[in-house]
C-alpha positions in Angstrom: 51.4 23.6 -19.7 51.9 26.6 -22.0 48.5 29.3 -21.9 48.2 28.4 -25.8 47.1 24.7 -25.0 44.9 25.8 -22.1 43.1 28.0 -23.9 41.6 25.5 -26.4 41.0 23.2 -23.4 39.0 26.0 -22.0 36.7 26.4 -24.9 36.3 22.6 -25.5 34.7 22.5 -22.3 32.9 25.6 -22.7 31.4 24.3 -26.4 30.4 20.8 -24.2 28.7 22.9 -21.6 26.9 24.7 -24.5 25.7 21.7 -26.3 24.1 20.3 -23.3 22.5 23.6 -22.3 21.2 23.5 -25.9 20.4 19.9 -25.9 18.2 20.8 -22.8 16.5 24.0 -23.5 15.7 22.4 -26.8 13.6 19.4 -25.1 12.3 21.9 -22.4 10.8 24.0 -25.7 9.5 20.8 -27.4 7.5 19.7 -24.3 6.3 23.0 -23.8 3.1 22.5 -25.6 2.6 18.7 -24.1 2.7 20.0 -20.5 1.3 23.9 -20.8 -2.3 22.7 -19.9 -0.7 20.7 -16.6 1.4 23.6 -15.4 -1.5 26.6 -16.0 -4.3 23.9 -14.2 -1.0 24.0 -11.2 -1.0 27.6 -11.5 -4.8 28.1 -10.9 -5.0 25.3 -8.2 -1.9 27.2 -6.4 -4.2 30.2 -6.0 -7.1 28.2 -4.1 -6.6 28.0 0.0 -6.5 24.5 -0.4 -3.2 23.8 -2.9 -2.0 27.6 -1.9 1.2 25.7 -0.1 2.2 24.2 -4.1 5.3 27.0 -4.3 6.3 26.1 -0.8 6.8 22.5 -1.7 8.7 22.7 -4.6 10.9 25.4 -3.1 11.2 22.9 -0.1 12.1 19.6 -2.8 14.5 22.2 -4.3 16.8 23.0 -1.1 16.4 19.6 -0.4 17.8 18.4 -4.1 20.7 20.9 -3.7 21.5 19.5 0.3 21.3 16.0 -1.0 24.0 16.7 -4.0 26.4 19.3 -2.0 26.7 16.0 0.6 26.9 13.5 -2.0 30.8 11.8 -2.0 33.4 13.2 -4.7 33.9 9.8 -5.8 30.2 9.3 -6.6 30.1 12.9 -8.1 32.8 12.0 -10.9 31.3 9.1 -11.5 30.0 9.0 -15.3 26.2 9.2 -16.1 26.2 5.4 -17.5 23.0 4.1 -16.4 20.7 6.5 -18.2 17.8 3.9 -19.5 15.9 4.2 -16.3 15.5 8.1 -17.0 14.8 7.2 -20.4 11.6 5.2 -19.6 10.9 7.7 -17.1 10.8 10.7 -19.0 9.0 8.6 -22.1 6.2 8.0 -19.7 5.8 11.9 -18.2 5.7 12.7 -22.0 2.7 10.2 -22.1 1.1 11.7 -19.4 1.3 14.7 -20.7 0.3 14.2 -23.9 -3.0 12.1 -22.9 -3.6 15.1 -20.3 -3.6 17.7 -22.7 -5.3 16.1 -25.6 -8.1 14.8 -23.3 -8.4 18.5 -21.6 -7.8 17.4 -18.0 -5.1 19.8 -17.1 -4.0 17.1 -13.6 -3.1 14.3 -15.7 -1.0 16.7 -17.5 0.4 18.2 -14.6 1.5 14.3 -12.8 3.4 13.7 -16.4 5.5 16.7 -15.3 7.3 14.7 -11.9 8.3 11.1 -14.0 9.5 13.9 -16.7 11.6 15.5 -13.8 12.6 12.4 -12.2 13.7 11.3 -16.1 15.7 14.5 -16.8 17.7 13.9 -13.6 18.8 10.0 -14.2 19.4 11.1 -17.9 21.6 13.8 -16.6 23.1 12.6 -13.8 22.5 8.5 -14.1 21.3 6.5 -11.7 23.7 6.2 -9.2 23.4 9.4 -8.8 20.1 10.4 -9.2 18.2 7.6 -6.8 19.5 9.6 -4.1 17.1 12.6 -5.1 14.1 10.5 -4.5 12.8 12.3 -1.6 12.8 15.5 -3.3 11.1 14.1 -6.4 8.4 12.8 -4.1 7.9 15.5 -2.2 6.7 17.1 -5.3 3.6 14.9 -5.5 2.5 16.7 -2.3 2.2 19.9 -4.6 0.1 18.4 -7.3 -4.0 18.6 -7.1 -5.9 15.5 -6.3 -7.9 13.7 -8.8 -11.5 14.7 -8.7 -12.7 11.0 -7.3 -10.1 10.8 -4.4 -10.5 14.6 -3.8 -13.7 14.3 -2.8 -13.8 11.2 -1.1 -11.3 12.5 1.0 -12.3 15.7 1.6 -16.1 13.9 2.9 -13.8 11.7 5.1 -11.7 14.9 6.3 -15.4 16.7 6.5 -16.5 13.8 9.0 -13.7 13.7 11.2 -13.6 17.5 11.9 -17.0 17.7 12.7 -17.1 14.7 14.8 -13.8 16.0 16.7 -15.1 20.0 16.6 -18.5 18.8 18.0 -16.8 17.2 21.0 -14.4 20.4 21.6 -17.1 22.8 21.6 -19.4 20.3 24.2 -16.2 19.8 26.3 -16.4 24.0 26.1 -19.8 23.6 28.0 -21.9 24.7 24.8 -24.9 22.9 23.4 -24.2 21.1 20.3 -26.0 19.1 17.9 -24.3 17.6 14.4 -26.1 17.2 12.0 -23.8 15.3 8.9 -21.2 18.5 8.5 -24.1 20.8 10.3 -22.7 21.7 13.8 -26.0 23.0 15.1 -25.2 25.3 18.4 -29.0 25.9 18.6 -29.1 29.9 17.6 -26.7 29.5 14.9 -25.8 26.3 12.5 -22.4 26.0 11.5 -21.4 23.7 8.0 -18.2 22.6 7.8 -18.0 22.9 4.1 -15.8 21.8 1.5 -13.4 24.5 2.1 -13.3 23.1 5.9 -12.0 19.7 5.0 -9.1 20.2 6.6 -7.1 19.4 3.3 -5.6 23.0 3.3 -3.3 22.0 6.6 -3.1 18.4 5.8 -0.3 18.9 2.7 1.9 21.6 4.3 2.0 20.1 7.6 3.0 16.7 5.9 5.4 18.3 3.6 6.5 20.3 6.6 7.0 17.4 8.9 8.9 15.6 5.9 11.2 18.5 5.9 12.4 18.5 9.6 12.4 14.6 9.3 15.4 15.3 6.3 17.2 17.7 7.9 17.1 16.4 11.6 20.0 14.9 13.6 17.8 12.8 15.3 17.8 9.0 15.3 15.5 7.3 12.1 12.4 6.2 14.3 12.1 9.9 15.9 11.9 11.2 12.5 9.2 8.3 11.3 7.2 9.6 14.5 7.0 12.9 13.3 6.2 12.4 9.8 2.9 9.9 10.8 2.1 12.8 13.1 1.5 14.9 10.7 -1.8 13.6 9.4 -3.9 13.3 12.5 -2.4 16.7 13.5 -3.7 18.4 10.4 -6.9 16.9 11.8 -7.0 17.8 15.0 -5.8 21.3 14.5 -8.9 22.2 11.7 -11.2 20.7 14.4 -9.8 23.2 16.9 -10.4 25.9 14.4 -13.6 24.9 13.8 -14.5 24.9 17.5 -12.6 28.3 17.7 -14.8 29.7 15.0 -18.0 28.2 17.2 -17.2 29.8 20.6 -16.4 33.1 18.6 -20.0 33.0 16.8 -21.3 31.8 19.9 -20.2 35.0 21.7 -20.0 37.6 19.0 -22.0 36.1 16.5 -21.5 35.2 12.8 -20.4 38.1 11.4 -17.4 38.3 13.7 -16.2 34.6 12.8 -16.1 35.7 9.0 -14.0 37.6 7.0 -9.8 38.7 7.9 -10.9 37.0 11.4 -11.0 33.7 9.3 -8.3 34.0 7.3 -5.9 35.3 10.2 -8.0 32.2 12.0 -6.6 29.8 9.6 -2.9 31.2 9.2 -2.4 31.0 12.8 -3.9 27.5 13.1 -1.0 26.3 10.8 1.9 28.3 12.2 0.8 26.5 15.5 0.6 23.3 13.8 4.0 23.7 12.5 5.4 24.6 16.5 3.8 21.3 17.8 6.0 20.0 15.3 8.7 21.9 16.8 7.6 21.0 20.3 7.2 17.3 19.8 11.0 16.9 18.2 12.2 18.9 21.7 9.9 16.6 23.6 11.3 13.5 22.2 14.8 14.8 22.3 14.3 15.8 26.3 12.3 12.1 27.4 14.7 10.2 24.9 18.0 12.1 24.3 19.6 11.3 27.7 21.8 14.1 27.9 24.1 12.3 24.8 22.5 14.2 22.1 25.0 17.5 21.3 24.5 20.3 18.6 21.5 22.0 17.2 18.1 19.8 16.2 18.2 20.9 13.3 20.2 21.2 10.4 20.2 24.7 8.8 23.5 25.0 7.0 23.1 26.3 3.8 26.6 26.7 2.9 27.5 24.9 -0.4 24.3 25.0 -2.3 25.2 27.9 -4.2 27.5 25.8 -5.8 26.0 22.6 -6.4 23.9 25.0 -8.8 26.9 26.0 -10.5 27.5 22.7 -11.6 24.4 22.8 -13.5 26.6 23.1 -16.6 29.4 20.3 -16.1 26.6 17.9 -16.9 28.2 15.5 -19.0 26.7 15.1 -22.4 24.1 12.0 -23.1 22.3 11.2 -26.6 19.2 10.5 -24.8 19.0 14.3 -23.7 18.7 14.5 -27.9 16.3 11.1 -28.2 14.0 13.2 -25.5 13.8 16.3 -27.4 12.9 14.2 -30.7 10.1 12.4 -28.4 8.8 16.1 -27.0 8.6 17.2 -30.0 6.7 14.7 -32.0 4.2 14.8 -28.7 4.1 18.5 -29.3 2.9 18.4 -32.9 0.3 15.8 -32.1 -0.8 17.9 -29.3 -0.6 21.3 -31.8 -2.8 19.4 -34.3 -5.0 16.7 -32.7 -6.3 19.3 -30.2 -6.8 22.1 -32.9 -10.4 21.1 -33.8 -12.8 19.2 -31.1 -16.1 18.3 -31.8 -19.0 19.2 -30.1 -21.9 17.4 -28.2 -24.8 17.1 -30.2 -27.5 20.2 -29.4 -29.8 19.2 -26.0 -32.7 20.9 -24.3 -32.5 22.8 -21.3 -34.3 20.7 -17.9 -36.5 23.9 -17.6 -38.4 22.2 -20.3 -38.4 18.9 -18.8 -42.1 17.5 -18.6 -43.7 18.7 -14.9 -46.3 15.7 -15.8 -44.9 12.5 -16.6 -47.7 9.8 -17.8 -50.0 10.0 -14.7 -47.4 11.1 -12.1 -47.8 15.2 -11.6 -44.8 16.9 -10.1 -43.6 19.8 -8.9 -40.4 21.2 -9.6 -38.1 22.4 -7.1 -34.5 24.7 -6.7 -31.4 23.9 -5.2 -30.2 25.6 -2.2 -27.6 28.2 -3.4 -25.3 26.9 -1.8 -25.8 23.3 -2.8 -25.9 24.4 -6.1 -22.3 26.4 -5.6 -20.9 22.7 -4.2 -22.6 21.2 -7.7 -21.2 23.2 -10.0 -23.8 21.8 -13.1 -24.4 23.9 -16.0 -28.1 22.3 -15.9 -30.0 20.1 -13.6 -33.0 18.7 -12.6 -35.1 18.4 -9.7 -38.6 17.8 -9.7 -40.9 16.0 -7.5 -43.3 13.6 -9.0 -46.3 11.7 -6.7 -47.3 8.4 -7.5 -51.1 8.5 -8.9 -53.6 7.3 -6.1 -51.3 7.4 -3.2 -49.4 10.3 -4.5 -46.4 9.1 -2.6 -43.0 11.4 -4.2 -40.4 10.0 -6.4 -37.6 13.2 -6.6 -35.9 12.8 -9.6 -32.3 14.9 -9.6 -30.0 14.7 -12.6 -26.6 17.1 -12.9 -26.0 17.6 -16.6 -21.9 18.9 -17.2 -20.8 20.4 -20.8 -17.4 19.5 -19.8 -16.1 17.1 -17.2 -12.6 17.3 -17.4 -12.1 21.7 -16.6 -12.8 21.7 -12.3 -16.3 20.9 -13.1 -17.3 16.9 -12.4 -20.6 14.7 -10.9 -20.5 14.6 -7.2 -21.3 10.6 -6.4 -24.5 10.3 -4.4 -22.1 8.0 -2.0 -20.0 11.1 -1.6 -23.2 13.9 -0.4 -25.8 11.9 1.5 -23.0 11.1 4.4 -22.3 15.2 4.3 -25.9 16.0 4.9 -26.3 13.4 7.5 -27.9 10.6 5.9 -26.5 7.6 6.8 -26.2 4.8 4.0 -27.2 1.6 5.5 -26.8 -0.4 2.3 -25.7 0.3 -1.0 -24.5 -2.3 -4.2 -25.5 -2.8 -7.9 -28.9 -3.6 -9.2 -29.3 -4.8 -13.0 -32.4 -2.3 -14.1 -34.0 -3.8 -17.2 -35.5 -0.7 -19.0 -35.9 -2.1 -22.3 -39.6 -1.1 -22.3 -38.3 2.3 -22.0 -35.6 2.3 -24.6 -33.1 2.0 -22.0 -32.3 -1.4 -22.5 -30.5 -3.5 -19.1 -28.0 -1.7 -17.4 -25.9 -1.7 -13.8 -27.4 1.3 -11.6 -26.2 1.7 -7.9 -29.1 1.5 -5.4 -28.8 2.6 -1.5 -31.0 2.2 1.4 -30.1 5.6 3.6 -31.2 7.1 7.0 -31.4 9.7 9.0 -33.2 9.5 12.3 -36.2 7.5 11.4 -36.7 8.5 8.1 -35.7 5.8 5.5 -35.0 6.7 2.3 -34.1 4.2 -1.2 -32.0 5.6 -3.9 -31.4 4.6 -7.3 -28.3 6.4 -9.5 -26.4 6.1 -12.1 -24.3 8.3 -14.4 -25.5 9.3 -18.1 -22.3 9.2 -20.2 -22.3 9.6 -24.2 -25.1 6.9 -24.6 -23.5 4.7 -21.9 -25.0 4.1 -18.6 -22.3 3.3 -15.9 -22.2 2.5 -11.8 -19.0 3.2 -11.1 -17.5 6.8 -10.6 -14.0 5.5 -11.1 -14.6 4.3 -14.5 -17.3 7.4 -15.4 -13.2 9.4 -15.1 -11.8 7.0 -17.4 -14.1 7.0 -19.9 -14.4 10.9 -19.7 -10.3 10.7 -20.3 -10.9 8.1 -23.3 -14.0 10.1 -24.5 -12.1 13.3 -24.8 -8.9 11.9 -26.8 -10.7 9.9 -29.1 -13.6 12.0 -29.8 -13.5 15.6 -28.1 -16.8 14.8 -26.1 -16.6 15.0 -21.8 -20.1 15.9 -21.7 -22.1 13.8 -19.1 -24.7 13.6 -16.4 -26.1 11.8 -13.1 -29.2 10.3 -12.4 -30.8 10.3 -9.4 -34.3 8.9 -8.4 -35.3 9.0 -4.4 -38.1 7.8 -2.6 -38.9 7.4 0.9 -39.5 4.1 2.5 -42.8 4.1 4.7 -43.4 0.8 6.6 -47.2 1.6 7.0 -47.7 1.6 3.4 -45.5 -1.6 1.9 -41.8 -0.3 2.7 -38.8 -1.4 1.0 -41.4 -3.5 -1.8 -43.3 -0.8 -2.5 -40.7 1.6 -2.3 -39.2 -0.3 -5.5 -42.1 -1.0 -7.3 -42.8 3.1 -7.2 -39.3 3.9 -8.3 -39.4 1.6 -11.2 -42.5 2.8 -12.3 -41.5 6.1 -12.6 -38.3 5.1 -14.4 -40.3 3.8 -17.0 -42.6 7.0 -17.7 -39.6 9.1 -17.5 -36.7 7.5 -19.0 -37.9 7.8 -22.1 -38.0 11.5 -21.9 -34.6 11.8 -20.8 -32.4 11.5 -24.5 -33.4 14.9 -25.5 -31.8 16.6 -22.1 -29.0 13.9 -22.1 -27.5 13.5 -25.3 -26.1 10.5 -26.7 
């Protein structure tokens, strides 16, 4: 071959290269705007102690990628990217995600468009065969993405339960005096809560995502890796309870001030690494009881060799249309996005709960404040929470309502279900009740009602959440409509209701109890569409 035909061979394939490169930086520019909201809310989550392991994961899910194509066969690595639809639909429906994220304001739906955009991008580039083998890697993103508000906090109260069960019954095995309380662990001089930020959540996502990464690069047989990846969970668990029962003895001996601070923080960085060498110990553990002397070679593999290349290939992707249909697709997204969300209306004007009525028909009341620290965990830009007494046996009704501008920026209603179980009330029945309030104005609506204790004291509560004129039960659907809300008509403002009364057995119980709620509801319902707009 003479140099004057290799030459135009060389820039043929250097023009090719080009075009793709172009092809993809211009869909990467056009979906800019449809996923900036998603990647600044994984940016501010990715500085919290809880999501602080995001850059680790996707570093991790990178290496991984790179292993899984340096290993790949040649004859699977010249094969031609011909099935490309599945990428097609893929990224189509991260765009969608993205889109309804950012137009409704709720920077996590954005940010979950992002992995079915990646996972598109890589079958379009690469085509199935291909790509399918990346799997792991594109789920092992998931683990770097915030939780949804509902499932966040109903796991973090379940994560919340289980380490203060587990911590109270480290610090008694100690030989110290403990009483729980909900999340209080009471040592008698001091009371400990194991807060939101003690959930345990902060270990549970790197110690999975680190457990998934010696399960993918181990030599071990398959069901030793499955072992180590569902021990991951209960060990997250286990090892926050230890840290909590570490923090105890230290109070217990030094007092608070010496369990707070870089003695916490160091606290909690050692409490992983140790997590991560039980890991460790358990794969030598199983390797020594189960290896029988036939296992040879290192644990673990570490070899990077080759990766540097597989990145060099990032060019010789072969040319597909669909890279060009995608940038079209991105781009329309991104002017809807540049112009939908330009101009949002706002909620209709409201009055402050400070001017809420202290006497309601013939119920006085007495208005209270939160605890500061309840009020941190609640997040409302106004609430409510006044006392009333029934007239004649003056027997309270607490009425509570959290009133949110905006739902859909880190703010949102904590259920009811979610925070009576933290502060140690026990919910011995809960459902629907159909409330007929058309005397009030409120016509007939679906409100949750609960029977709770705690000790002896019995307690019924009534709630629902206040959203844009619409009274709804469940918290599930209150996110949905917020989403909808938001889209079609800029509005995410919304508020719960609560109203509590205790349950005395000497004077009526549960029957009264109802009748005395009710009544209430009546004289104050009406009140209520000035301080909750609809």
């Amino acid at each position: 071959m003479s140099v004057g035909d290799t030459y135009p061979a060389l820039a043929a394939d250097r023009g090719a290269e080009l075009r793709v490169a172009g092809l993809w930086l211009l869909a990467l520019a056009c979906a800019a705007p449809v996923f900036a909201l998603g990647l600044g809310e994984l940016a501010a989550n990715w500085m919290t102690p809880v999501y602080s392991h995001g850059p680790i994961v996707v570093a991790m899910a990178l290496w991984i990628g790179l292993r899984t194509l340096r290993d790949e066969p040649r004859a699977l690595r010249r094969h031609p990217a011909l099935v490309i639809w599945p990428g097609v639909l893929l990224a189509l429906l991260g765009i969608a995600g993205g889109l309804v994220g950012t137009l409704g304001r709720i920077g996590d739906v954005s940010a979950y468009g992002l992995i079915p955009w990646i996972a598109g991008g890589l079958v379009v580039s690469l085509g199935w065969a291909r790509a399918r083998r990346l799997w792991l890697s594109v789920a092992l993103l998931l683990l770097a993405l915030p939780l949804p508000q509902v499932l966040y906090w109903k796991v973090t109260t379940q994560l919340q339960a289980l380490a203060s069960e587990l911590a109270a019954w480290m610090i008694s095995a100690m030989g110290m005096s403990v009483y729980l309380d909900g999340n209080i662990i009471d040592l008698g001089v001091y009371r400990l809560q194991v807060a939101e930020a003690c959930s345990g959540l902060q270990y549970l996502f790197p110690i999975v995502a680190f457990a998934v990464l010696f399960a993918t690069i181990s030599r071990e047989p398959a069901w030793r890796r499955v072992a180590l990846v569902l021990l991951a969970a209960p060990l997250a668990v286990a090892m926050n309870a230890l840290r909590i029962a570490i923090t105890a003895l230290v109070v217990e001996h030094y007092g608070v001030s010496a369990a707070e601070g870089f003695l916490h923080a160091f606290e909690g960085w050692a409490i992983l690494l140790a997590a991560i060498a039980v890991l460790v110990g358990v794969m030598l553990l199983l390797r020594a009881c189960f290896g029988r002397g036939t296992q040879r070679g290192p644990m673990l593999d570490l070899d990077i060799s080759g990766t540097g290349e597989v990145l060099g290939r990032v060019l010789h992707v072969p040319p597909a249309r669909a890279i060009g249909v995608l940038s079209v697709v991105a781009l329309a997204a991104g002017v809807m996005v540049l112009v939908l969300g330009s101009s949002q209306p706002e909620a209709s004007g409201r009055m402050t709960f400070d001017r809420f009525p202290q006497r309601v028909g013939a119920w006085p009341g007495v208005r209270g404040a939160l605890d500061p620290a309840v009020a941190q965990v609640v997040a409302a830009d106004d609430y409510l929470n006044t006392t009333y007494f029934e007239p004649g046996s003056m027997a309270p009704v607490q009425i509570f309502s959290a009133f949110y501008h905006n739902q859909t920026r880190g703010a949102a209603i904590h259920s009811p279900e979610i925070c009576l179980p933290a502060n140690g009330w026990e919910v011995s029945e809960i459902g629907t009740r159909e409330l007929d309030m058309s005397a009030a104005g409120y016509g007939r609506f679906d409100a949750n009602r609960a029977v709770v204790t705690k000790g002896t004291d019995r307690q019924l509560v009534y709630y629902w959440f206040e959203q844009r004129g619409r009274r709804v039960a469940n918290d599930l659907a209150v996110k949905l409509g917020v989403l909808a809300d938001e889209v079609l008509h800029g509005r995410s403002d919304g508020a719960l209701l609560r109203f509590t009364t205790p349950i005395d057995d000497s004077a009526g119980g549960l029957l009264a109890a109802e009748a005395r709620v009710r009544d209430l509801m009546r004289q104050a319902l009406p009140q209520m569409p000035g301080f909750i707009p609809f």
